[in-house]
C-alpha positions as CSV (number, residue, x, y, z in Angstrom):
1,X,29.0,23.1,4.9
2,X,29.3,18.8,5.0
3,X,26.9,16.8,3.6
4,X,25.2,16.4,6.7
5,X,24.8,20.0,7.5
6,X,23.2,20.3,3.6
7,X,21.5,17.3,4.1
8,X,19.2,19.1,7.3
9,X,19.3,22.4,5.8
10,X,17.1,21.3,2.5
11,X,15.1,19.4,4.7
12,X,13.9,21.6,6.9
13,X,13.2,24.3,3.9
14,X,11.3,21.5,2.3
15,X,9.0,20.7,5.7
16,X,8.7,24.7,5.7
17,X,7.3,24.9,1.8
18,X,4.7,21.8,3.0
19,X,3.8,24.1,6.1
20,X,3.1,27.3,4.4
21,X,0.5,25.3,1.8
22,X,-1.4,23.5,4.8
23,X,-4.2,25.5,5.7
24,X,-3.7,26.6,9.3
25,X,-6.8,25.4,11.9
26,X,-9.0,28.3,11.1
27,X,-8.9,28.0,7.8
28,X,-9.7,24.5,8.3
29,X,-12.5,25.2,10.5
30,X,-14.5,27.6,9.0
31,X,-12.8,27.9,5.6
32,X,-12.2,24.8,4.1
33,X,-15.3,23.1,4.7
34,X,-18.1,25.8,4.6
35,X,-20.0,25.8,1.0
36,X,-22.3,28.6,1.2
37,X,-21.7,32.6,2.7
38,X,-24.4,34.5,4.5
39,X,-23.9,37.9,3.4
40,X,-25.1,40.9,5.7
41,X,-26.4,43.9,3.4
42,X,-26.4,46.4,6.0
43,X,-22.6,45.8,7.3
44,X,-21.3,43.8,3.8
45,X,-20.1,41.1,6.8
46,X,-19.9,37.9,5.8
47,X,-20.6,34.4,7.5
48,X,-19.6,31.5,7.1
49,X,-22.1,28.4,6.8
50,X,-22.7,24.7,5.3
51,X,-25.5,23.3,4.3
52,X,-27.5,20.7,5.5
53,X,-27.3,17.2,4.0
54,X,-31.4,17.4,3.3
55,X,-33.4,19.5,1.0
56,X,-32.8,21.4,-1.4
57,X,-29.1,23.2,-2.0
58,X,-28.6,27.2,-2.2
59,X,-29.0,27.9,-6.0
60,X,-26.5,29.9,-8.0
61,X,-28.7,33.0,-7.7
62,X,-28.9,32.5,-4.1
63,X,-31.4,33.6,-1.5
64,X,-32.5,37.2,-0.8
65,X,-34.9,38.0,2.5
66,X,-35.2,39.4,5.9
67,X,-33.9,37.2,8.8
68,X,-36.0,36.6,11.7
69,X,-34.7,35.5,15.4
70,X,-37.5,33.1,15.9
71,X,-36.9,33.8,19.9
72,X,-37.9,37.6,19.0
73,X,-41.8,36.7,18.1
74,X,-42.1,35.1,21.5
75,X,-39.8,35.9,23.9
76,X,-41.3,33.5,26.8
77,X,-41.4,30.3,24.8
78,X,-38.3,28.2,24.5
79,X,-40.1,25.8,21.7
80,X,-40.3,28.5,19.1
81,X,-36.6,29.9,19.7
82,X,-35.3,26.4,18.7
83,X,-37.6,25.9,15.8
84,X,-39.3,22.9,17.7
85,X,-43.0,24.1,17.0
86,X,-44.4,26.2,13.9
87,X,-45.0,29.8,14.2
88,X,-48.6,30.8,15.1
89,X,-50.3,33.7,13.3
90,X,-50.3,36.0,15.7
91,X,-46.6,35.4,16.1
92,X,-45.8,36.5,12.5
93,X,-47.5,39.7,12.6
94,X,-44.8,40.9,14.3
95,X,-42.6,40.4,11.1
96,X,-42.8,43.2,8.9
97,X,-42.7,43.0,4.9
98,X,-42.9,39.2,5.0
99,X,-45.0,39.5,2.0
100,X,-41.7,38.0,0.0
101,X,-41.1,35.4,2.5
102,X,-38.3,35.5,5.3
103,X,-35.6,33.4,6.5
104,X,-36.1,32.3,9.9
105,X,-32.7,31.6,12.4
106,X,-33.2,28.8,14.7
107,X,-30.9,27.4,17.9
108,X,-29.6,24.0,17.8
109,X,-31.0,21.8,20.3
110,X,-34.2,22.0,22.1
111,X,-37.3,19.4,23.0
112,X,-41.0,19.6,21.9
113,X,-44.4,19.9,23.9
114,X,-43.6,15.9,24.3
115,X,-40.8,16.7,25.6
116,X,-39.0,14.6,22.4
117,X,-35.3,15.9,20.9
118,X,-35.9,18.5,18.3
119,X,-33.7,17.3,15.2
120,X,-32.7,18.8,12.2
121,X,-35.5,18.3,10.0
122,X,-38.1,18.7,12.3
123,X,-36.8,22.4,13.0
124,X,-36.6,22.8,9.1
125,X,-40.0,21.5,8.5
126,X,-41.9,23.5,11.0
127,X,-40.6,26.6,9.6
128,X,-41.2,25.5,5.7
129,X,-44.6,25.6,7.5
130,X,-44.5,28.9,9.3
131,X,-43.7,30.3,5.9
132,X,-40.3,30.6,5.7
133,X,-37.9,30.3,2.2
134,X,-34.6,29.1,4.2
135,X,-33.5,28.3,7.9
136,X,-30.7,29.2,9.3
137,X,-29.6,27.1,12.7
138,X,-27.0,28.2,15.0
139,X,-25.2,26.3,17.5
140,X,-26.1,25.8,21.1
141,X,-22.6,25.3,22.5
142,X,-19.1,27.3,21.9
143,X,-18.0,25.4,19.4
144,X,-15.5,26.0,16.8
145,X,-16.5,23.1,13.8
146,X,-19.2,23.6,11.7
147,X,-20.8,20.6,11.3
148,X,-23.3,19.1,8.2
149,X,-26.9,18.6,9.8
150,X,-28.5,15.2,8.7
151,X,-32.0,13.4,9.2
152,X,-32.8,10.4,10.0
153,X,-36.4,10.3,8.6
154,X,-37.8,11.0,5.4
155,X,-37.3,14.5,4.4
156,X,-39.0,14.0,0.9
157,X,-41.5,16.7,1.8
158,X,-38.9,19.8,2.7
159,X,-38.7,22.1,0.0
160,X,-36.5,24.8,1.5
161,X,-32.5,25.3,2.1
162,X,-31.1,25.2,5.4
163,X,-27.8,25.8,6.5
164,X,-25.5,25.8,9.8
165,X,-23.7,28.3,11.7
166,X,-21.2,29.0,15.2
167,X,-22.6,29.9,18.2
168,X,-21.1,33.5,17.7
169,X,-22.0,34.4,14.1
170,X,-25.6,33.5,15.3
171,X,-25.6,35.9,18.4
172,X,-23.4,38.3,15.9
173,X,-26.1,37.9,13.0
174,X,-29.1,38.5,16.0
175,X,-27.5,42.0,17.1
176,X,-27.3,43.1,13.5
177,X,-30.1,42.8,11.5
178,X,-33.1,43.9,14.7
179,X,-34.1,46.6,13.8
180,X,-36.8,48.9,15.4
181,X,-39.5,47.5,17.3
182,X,-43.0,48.9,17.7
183,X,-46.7,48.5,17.4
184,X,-46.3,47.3,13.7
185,X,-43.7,45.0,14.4
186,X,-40.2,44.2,14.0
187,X,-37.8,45.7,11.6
188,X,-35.4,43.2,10.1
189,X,-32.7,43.0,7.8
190,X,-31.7,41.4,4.8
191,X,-29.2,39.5,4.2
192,X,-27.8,37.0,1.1
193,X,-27.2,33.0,1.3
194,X,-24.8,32.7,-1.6
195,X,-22.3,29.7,-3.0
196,X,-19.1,30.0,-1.4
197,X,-16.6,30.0,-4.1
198,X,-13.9,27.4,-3.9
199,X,-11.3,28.1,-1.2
200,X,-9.1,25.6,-3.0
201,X,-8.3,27.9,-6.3
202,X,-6.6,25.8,-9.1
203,X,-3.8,27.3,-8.2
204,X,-3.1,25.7,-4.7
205,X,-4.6,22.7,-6.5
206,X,-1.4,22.5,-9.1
207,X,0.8,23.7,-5.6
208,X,0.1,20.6,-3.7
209,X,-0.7,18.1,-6.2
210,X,2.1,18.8,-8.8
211,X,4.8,21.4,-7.6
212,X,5.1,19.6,-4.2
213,X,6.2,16.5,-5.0
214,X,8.1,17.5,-7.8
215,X,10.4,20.3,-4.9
216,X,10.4,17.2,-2.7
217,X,11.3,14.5,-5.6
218,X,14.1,17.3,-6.3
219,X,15.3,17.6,-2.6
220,X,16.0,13.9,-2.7
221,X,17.8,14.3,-5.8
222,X,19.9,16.9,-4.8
223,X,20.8,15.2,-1.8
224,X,21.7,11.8,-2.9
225,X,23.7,13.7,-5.7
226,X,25.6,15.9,-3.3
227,X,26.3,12.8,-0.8
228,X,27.6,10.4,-3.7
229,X,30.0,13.3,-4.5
230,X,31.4,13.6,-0.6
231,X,31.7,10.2,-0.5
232,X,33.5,9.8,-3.8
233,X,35.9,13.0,-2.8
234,X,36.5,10.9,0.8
235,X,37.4,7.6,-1.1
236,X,39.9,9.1,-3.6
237,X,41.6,11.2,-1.0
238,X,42.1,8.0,1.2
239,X,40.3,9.8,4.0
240,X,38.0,6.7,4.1
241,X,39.5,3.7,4.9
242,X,38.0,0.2,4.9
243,X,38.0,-0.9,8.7
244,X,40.5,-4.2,9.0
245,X,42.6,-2.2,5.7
246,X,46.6,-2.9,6.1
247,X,48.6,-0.3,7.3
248,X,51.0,1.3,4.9
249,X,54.0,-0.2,7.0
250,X,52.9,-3.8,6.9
251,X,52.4,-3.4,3.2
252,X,55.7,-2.2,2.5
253,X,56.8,-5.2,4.1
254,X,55.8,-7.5,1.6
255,X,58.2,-8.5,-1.4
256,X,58.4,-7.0,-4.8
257,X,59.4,-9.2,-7.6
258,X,59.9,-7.9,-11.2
259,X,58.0,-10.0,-13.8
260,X,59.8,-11.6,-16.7
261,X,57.9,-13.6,-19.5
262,X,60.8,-15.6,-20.7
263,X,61.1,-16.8,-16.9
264,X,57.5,-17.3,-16.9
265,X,56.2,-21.4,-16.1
266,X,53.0,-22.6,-17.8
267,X,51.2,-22.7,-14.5
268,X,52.3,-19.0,-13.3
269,X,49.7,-16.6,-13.6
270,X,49.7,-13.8,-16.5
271,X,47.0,-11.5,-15.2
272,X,46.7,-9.1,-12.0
273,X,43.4,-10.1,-10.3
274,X,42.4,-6.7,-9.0
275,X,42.9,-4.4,-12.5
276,X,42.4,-7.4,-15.1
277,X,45.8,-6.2,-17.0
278,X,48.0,-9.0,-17.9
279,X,51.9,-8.7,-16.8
280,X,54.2,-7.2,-19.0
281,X,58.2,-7.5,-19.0
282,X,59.3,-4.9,-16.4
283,X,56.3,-5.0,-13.6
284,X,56.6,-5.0,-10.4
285,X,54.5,-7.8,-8.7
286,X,53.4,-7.3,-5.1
287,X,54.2,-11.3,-3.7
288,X,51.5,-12.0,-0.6
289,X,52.3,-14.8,2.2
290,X,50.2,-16.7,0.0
291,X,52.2,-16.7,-3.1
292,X,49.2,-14.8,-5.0
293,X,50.9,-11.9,-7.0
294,X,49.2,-8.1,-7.8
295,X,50.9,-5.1,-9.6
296,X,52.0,-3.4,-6.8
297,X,49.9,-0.5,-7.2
298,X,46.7,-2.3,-7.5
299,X,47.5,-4.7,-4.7
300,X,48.6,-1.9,-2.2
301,X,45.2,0.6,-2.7
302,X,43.1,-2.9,-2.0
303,X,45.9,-3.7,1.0
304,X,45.6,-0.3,2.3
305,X,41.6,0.5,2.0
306,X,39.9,-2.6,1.8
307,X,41.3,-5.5,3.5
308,X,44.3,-7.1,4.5
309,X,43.7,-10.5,3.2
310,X,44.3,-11.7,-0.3
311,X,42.1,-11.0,-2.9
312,X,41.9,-14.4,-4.4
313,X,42.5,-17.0,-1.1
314,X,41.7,-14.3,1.5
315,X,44.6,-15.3,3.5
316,X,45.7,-12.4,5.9
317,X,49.2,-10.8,4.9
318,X,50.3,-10.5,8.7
319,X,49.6,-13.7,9.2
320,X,46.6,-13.6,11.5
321,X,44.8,-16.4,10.1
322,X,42.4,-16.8,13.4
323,X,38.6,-16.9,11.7
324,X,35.9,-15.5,13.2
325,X,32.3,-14.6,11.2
326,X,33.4,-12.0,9.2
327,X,36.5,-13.8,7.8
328,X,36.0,-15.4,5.0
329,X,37.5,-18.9,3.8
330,X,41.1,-19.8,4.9
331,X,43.5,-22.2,4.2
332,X,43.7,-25.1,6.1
333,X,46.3,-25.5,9.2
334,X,48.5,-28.3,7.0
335,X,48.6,-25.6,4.4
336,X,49.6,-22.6,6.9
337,X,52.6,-24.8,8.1
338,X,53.8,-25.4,4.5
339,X,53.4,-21.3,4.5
340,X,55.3,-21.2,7.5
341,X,59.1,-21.8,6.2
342,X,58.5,-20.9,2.7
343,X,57.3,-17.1,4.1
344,X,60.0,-16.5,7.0
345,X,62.4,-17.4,4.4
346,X,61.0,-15.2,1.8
347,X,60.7,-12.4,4.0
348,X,64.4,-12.8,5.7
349,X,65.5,-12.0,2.3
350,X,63.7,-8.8,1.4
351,X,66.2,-6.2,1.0
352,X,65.8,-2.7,2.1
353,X,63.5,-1.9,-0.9
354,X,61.8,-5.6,-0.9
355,X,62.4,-5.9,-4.4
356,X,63.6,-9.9,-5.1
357,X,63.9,-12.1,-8.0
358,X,62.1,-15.2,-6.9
359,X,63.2,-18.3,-8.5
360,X,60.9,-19.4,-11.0
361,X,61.9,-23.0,-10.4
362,X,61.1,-22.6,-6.5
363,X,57.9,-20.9,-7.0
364,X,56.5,-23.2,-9.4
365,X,56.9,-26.5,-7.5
366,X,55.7,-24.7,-4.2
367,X,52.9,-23.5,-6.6
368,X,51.8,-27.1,-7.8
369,X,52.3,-28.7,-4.1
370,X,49.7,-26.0,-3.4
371,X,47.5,-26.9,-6.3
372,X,47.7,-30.1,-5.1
373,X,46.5,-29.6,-1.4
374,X,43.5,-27.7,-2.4
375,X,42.5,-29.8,-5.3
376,X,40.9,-31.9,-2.9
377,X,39.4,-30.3,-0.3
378,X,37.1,-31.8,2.3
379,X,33.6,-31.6,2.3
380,X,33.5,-29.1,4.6
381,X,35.9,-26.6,2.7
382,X,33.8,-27.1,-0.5
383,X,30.7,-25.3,1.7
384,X,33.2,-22.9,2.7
385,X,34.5,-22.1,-0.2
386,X,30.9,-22.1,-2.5
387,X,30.0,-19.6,0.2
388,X,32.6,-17.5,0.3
389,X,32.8,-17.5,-3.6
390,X,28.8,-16.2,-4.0
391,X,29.4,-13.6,-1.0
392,X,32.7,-11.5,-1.7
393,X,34.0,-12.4,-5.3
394,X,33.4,-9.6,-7.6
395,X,32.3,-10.5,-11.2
396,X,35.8,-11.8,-13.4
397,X,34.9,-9.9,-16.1
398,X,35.3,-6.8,-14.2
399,X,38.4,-5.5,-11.8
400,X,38.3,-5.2,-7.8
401,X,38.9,-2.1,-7.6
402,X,38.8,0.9,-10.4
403,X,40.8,3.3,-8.1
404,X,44.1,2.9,-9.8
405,X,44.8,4.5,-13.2
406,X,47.9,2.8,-14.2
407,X,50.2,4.1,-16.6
């Protein structure tokens, strides 16, 4: 498996871990939000409900009583079926045992003898006064979301709980609790407005508010672990080459002269740019176009994966010196043409393993007539060069490239 197949293969588990702790839309619905049950004694069902944002809240001993269908004590009058008129005396006869009080189920909705919208608290209110110890108001339409049942007057004077229910748990709770009907009344059944307990236990709580983002945290580790790794792997097998490297045929090209201290001028350098290790008698020094020389081992890994330009002038080593935007500063054309004979002879006289003994004498007064052409550059070098100096210069206390281990 590459790094990219991993890569998708943690992600998705981790979007699957996130998925299985989301409560799904049912849950969300009628689970997650609802804060009191309605429990049916007669068929242990239980209901789903919320309570309204006015009066009192269901205590922790909740309520016990009968439930009355207000639409069952008068069967022709649409006010009393949505609570929007109190129960008249004669109505409540027909409840039986509501010595202890009942809870009365509304519809949501309606209009009054003025024809005015019913709300919330003028349904509550009007049963508080038909003697009832908690309402219970279903919806009028199919609708799937409970909702919390505000007021917009002053609801100082309601001293009862009310909560809300579906459309179908109110048609459900209807065909459950009649009981028999006869010239004593109506036989109802009880039922239990409790607290719901919490549908969020602490342990879902520590799930998505500590083990999540420590699994994802974790994820991200693992995969910038596992793709430093791959990369590293590519790089030291030379699988990943730098695009604009040398190839390994142009490198071997380029002449190979064996350093010697007691040949060595004052001006020549002691010290290979790319590894920081100073010469020692018997190394082999890679010699660029531009006269810069490398250990040949450190000079051929930058040549061959990075780029093929000098480290130090970033002249190019085939002698493309055409600038564009990527290339960085170059030497100037009256420099190139004091290159020009200087390299064609130096590279005529490579022999088949371009090893050479350059003379030191040679070198060091071509070195100096260089010194002296860049010692004064124009104005519009000195930009050049200040640019090209913040951008690709690495730090001179620390070497190009740490890919060569040399022995």
């Amino acid at each position: 498996m590459d790094c990219k197949e991993f890569t998708w293969v943690l992600f998705c588990v981790l979007i699957w871990i996130i998925c299985c702790c989301v409560p799904s839309s049912e849950a969300y619905d009628d689970n997650l939000f609802s804060d009191t049950l309605i429990v049916i004694k007669k068929t242990n069902d239980t209901i789903q409900s919320r309570t309204a944002a006015f009066g009192p809240r269901v205590s922790e001993e909740g309520i016990r009583g009968i439930v009355v269908p207000m639409n069952l004590l008068n069967r022709t009058d649409p006010y009393i079926r949505h609570g929007c008129r109190e129960a008249t005396e004669e109505e409540l006869k027909k409840i039986r045992n509501r010595e202890d009080g009942f809870i009365a189920l509304v519809e949501r909705g309606g209009r009054d003898q003025y024809n005015r919208s019913c709300s919330f608290s003028q349904k509550v209110r009007n049963m508080q006064k038909s003697g009832a110890k908690a309402v219970i108001v279903g919806n009028d339409h199919d609708d799937y979301h409970l909702v919390t049942m505000y007021a917009s007057d002053d609801t100082s004077d309601i001293d009862i709980p009310s909560v809300f229910i579906l459309r179908s748990d109110m048609h459900y709770l209807e065909h459950v609790i009649v009981g028999k009907e006869d010239k004593d009344g109506i036989e109802f059944g009880e039922v239990d407005i409790v607290e719901a307990e919490s549908d969020w236990p602490m342990a879902d709580i520590f799930m998505v508010t500590t083990l999540l983002p420590i699994i994802f945290i974790f994820g991200i580790f693992i995969i910038y672990k596992f793709r430093m790794e791959s990369l590293d792997v590519e790089f030291h097998n030379g699988s990943s080459v730098s695009i604009g490297a040398a190839t390994q045929e142009e490198v071997d090209a380029l002449p190979i002269k064996v350093f010697s201290m007691e040949k060595k001028k004052e001006n020549d350098p002691e010290t290979c740019a790319v590894c920081i290790d100073d010469f020692k008698d018997g190394d082999k020094l890679r010699v660029l176009p531009c006269h810069h020389e490398y250990h040949v081992e450190c000079i051929d890994l930058w040549l061959t994966t990075r780029k093929s330009f000098c480290p130090i002038c970033k002249r190019c080593i085939n002698g493309d010196d055409d600038a564009d935007e990527t290339t960085p500063l170059l030497g100037n054309s009256s420099n190139n043409n004091n290159y020009n004979t200087d390299d064609q002879s130096l590279l005529s006289s490579s022999s088949d393993n371009h090893i050479i003994d350059i003379d030191t004498e040679e070198e060091s007064q071509h070195v100096l007539s260089e010194q002296d052409n860049e010692d004064n550059p124009t104005p519009q070098e000195e930009e050049l060069i200040q640019s090209s100096d913040d951008e690709d210069n690495s730090d001179e206390n620390e070497p190009l490239i740490n890919l060569v281990t040399r022995s």
